[in-house]
C-alpha positions, -999 to +999 in steps of 0.1 A: +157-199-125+165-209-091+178-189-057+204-195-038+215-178-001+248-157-005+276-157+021+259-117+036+228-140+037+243-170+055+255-140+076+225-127+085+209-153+092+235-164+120+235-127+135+197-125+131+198-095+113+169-071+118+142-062+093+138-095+085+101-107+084+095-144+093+086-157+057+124-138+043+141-159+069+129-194+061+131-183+020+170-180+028+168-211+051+155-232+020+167-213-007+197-241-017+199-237-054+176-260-063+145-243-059+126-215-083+103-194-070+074-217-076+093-243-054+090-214-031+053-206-032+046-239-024+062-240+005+054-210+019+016-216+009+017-183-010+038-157-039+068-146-027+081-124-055+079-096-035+103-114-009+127-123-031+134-091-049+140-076-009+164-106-002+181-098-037+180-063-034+193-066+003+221-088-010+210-122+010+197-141-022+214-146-057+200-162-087+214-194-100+203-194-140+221-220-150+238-239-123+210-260-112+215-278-074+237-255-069+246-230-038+267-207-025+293-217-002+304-199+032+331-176+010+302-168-015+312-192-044+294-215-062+294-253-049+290-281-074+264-308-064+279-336-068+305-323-043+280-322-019+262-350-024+298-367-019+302-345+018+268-353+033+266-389+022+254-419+048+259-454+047+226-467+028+209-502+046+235-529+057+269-505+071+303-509+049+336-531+061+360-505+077+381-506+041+351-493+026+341-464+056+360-434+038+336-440+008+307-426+032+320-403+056+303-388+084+299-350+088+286-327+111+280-306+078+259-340+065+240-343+098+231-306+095+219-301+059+199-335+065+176-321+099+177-287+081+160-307+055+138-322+076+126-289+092+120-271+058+093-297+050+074-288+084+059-254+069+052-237+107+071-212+120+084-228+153+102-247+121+115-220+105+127-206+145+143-242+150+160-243+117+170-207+119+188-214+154+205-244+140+218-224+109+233-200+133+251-227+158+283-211+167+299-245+178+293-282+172+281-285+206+251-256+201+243-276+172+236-309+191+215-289+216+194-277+186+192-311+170+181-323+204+155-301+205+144-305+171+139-342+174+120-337+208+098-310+192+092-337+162+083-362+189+056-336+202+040-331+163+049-360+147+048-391+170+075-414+180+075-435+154+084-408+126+116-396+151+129-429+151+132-426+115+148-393+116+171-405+147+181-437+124+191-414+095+213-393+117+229-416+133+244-427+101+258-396+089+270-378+126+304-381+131+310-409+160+335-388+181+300-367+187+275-392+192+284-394+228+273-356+240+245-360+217+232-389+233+233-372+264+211-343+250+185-367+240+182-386+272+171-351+285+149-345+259+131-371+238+118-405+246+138-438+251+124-453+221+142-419+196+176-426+219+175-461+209+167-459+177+198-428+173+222-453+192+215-488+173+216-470+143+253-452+151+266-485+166+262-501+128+296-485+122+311-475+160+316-506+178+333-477+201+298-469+214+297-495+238+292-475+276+264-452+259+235-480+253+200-473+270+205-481+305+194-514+316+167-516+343+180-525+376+165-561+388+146-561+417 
């Protein structure tokens, strides 16, 4: 049996809602469909069937017999995997002809879910506060502010070279009409090598980028 977040829990999570203990929030953060509650234990180093029957009880968590990697969507219905799968896939190693783009679109939803991801692995609260921010974005451009800060905060616990990975990844699956105010959030954040890495990997498929490379050092 696995547990997936319902639309009141989506909700609640985005408005914060109080009476919430730490360890509920980042259940519903990587509660997906996908995981039981011994997926759950793992992650949060301890039982949580206690926690569970609140979030259920409350509303915020649904079980999912039977519909494996499955969740709920934002108007509380179940959303096949394969579905999204299709929504949040990236180009994989050498980037597509043009003709072939629309078989691997970008998505803000895509870039989301994957540094959600990301953050649910971390186990520490300052990753559950990051991911819980993210989740409750209210527009594209608080989202890029949070992914900034995410991959900055990696940097800090994690070391460049793992961001770069991260930053790669991302920038196959963000949207390119984006990549420009989120370039300009990691400049202020994270290190030259993690804007880079973000930039070379988004220009694969934007020759558009051109005017948001790292800035050249002046000659002397």
């Amino acid at each position: 049996m696995t547990f997936a977040k319902t639309e009141k829990g989506r909700d609640a999570l985005r408005r914060r809602a109080p009476g919430m203990s730490a360890i509920e929030r980042q259940i519903l953060i990587v509660s997906n469909g996908n995981r039981d509650a011994s997926d759950l234990a793992v992650i949060m180093c301890r039982p949580v069937e206690d926690e569970i029957d609140r979030l259920i009880a409350l509303g915020y968590l649904a079980r999912t017999t039977g519909c494996e990697h499955a969740d709920f969507s934002p108007t509380g219905t179940l959303l096949d995997a394969r579905s999204r799968r299709h929504e949040s896939s990236v180009p994989q190693g050498v980037a597509p002809a043009p003709a072939d783009q629309s078989a691997t679109p970008r998505s803000m939803a895509g870039a989301k879910m994957y540094l959600m991801g990301v953050l649910s692995l971390q186990r520490s609260m300052s990753a559950v506060e990051m991911a819980v921010d993210m989740h409750a974005a209210a527009s594209h451009d608080q989202f890029l502010n949070h992914a900034a800060a995410c991959l900055a905060a990696l940097t800090e616990s994690h070391g460049t070279s793992y961001v770069r990975r991260v930053a790669r990844k991302l920038g196959r699956c963000m949207p390119l009409t984006h990549v420009p105010v989120f370039v300009e959030y990691l400049r202020a954040r994270t290190v030259p090598e993690v804007v880079g890495a973000f930039i070379d990997e988004a220009g694969q498929s934007g020759p558009g980028l051109r005017g948001f490379e790292q800035p050249a050092v002046a000659a002397g």
